[in-house]
C-alpha positions as CSV (number, residue, x, y, z in Angstrom):
1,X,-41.0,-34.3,-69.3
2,X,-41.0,-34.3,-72.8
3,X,-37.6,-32.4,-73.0
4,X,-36.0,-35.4,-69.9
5,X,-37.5,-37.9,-73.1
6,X,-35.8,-36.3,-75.3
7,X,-32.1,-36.2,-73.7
8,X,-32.6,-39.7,-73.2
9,X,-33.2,-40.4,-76.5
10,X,-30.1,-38.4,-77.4
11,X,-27.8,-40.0,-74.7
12,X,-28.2,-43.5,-75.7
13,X,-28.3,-42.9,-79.1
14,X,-25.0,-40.9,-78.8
15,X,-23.4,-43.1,-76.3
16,X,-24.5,-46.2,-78.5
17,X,-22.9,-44.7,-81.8
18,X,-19.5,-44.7,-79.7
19,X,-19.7,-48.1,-78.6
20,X,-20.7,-49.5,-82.0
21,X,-18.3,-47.7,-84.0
22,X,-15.8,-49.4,-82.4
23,X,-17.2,-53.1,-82.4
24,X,-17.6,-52.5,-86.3
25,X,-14.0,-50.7,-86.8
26,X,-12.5,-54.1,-84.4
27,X,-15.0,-56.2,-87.3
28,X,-13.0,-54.0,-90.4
29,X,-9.8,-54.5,-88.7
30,X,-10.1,-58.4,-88.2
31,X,-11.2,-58.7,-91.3
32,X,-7.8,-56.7,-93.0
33,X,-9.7,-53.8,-94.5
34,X,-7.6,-50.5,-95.3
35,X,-8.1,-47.2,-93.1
36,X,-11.1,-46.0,-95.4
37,X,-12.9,-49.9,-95.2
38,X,-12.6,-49.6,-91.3
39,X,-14.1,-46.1,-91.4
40,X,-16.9,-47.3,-93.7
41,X,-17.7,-50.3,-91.4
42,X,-17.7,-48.2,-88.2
43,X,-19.7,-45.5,-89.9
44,X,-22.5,-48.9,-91.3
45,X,-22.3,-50.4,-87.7
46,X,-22.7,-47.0,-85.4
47,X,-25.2,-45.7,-87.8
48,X,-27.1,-48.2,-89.7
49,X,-29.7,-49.4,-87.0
50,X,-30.5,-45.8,-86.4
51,X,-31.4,-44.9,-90.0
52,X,-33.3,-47.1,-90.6
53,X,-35.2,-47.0,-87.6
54,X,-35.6,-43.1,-88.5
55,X,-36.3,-43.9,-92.1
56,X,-39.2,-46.3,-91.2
57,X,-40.9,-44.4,-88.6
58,X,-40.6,-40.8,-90.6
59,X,-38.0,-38.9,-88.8
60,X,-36.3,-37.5,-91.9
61,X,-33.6,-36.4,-92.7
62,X,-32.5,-39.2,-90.3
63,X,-30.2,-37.8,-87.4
64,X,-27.1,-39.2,-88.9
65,X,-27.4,-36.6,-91.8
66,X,-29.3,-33.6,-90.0
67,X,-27.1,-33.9,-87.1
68,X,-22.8,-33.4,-87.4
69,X,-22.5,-35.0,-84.2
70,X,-23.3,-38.5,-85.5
71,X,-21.3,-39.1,-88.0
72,X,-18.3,-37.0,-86.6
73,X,-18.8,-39.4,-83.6
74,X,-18.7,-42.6,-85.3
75,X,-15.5,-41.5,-87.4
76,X,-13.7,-40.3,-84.4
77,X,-14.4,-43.7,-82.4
78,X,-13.2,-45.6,-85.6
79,X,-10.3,-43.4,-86.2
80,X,-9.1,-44.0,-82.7
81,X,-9.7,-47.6,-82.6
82,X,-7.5,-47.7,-85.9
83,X,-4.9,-45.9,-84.1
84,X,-4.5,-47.6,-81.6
85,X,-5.0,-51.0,-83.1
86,X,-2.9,-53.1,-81.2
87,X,-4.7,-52.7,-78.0
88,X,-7.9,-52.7,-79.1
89,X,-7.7,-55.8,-81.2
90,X,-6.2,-57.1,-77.9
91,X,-8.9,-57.2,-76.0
92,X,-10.5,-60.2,-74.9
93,X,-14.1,-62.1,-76.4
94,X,-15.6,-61.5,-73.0
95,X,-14.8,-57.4,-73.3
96,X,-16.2,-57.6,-77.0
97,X,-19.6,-59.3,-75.7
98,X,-20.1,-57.2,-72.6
99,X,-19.0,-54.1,-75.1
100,X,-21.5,-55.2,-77.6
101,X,-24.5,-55.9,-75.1
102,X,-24.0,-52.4,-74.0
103,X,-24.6,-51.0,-77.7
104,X,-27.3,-53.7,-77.8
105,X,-29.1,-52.3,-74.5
106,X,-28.4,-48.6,-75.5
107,X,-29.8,-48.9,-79.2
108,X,-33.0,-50.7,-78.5
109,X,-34.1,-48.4,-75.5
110,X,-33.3,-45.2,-77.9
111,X,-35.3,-46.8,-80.8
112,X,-38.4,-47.9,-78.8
113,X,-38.0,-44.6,-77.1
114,X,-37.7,-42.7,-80.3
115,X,-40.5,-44.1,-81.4
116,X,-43.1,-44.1,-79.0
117,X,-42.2,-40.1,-79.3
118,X,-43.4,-40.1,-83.3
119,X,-46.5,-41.4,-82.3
120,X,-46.0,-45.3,-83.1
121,X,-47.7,-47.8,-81.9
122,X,-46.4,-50.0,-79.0
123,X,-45.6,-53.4,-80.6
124,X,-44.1,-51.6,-83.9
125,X,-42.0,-49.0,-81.5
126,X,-40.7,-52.6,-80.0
127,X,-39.9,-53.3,-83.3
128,X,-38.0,-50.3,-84.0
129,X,-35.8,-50.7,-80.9
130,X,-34.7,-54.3,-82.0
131,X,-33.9,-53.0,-85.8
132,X,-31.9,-50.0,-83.8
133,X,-30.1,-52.3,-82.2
134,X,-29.5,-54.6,-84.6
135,X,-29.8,-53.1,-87.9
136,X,-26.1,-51.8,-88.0
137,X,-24.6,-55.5,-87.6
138,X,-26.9,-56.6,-89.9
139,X,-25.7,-54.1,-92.7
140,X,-22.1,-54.9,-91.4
141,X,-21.8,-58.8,-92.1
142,X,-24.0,-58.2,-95.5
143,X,-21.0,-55.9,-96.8
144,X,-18.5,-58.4,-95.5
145,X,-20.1,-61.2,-97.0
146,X,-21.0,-62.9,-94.7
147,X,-24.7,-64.3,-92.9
148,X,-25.7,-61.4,-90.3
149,X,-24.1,-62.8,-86.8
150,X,-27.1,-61.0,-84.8
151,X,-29.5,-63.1,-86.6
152,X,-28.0,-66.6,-85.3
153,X,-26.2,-65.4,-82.1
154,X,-27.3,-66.3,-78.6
155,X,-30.8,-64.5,-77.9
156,X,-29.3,-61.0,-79.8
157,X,-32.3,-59.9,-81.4
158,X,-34.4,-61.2,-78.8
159,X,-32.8,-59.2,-75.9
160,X,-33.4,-55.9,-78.3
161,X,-36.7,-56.7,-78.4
162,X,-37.7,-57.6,-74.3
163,X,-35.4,-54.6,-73.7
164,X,-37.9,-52.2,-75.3
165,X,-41.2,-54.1,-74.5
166,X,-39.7,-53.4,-70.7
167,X,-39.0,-49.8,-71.7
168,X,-42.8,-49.4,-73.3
169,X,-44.3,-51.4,-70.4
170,X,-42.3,-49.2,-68.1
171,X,-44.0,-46.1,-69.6
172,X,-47.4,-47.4,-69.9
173,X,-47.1,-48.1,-65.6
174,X,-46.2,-44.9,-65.1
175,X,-42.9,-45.4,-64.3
176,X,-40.3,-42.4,-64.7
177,X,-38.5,-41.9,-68.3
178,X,-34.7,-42.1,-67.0
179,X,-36.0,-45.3,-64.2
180,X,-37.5,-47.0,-67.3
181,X,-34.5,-46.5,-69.6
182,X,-32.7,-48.1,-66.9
183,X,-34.6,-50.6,-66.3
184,X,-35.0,-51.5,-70.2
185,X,-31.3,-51.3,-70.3
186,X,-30.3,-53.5,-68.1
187,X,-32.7,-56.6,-68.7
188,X,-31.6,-56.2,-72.4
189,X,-27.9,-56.4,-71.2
190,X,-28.5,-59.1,-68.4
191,X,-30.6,-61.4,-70.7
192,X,-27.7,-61.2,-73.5
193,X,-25.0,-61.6,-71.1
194,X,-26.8,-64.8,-70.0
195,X,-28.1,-66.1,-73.2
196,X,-24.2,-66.2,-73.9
197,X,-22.8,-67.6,-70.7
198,X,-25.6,-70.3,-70.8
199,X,-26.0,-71.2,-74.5
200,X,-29.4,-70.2,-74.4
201,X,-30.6,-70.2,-77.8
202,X,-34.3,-69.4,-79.8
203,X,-35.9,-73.2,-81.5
204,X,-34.2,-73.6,-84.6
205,X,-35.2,-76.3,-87.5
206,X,-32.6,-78.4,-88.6
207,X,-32.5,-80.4,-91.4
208,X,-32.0,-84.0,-91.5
């Protein structure tokens, strides 16, 4: 069981760093950074939420220094999107957000997953799957100036976040690791895809 965990954990975390690797090389590239900016941006986006998730909750060094495969990952996916630039950038807004939900979905259930294996508490290990999956973009838009897009988009943090409560749920039930990855996966990436399509959007306070 624990070892089935385990693989999960390394699957979407691997899987994830591909995906958002290339969302944050596509950000670089938009933005008219140089081959090494676009590395470093795809390196910040792929990698960021993960450190700091493994920072927080004591799993040091974090895996995107103890393990090659992590960083070797995330420069290869950002090398190739740089390559081949022209159809990459080509691609559509509705690729980019289903592309991005799937990072989203992957991050969060390997952070709340991740988590819950260190020992952490329920509610913080929720935590830790929404600053997994967010905590790259975040760190992205603060080095490109700008205000972090994840914390004003359409219900992005908050699909992190339901996506591992239903992965921790899941567990608590009973239900199988891989069923309840899938599971956790999939209402992260529905409720985004939603959220988007319908404009649904967290109270804000506006000023008069």
């Amino acid at each position: 069981m624990k070892a089935r965990v385990e693989w999960i954990v390394l699957v979407a975390d691997l899987v994830g760093t591909a995906v958002f690797a290339v969302e944050g090389a596509i950000a670089a590239m938009r933005s008219q950074l140089d081959l090494l900016g676009v590395m470093v941006i795809a390196f910040i986006v792929a990698l960021g939420g993960g450190v700091t998730r493994d920072l927080l909750i004591g799993a040091t060094p974090p895996k995107a220094v103890a393990d090659w495969r992590y960083p070797a990952l995330a420069f290869a996916m950002g090398g190739v999107a740089f390559v081949f630039h022209e159809q990459v950038l080509g691609w559509s807004g509705s690729t980019l957000i289903v592309l991005d939900a799937a990072g989203l979905a992957l991050f969060a259930v390997a952070g709340a997953q991740k988590a819950l294996n260190f020992g952490i508490s329920p509610f913080v290990a929720m935590l830790m799957g929404t600053i997994t999956g967010v905590g790259g973009g975040v760190l992205r838009d603060i080095v490109l100036a700008r205000v972090p897009v994840v914390l004003q988009a359409d219900l992005y943090a908050s699909s992190a976040f339901v996506g591992a409560a239903v992965l921790i749920v899941g567990r608590r039930l009973g239900v199988p690791p891989v069923a309840a990855a899938l599971l956790a996966g999939a209402a992260c990436l529905l409720l985004r895809l939603l959220s988007v399509h319908f404009g649904w959007q967290l109270p804000k306070v506006l000023e008069a």
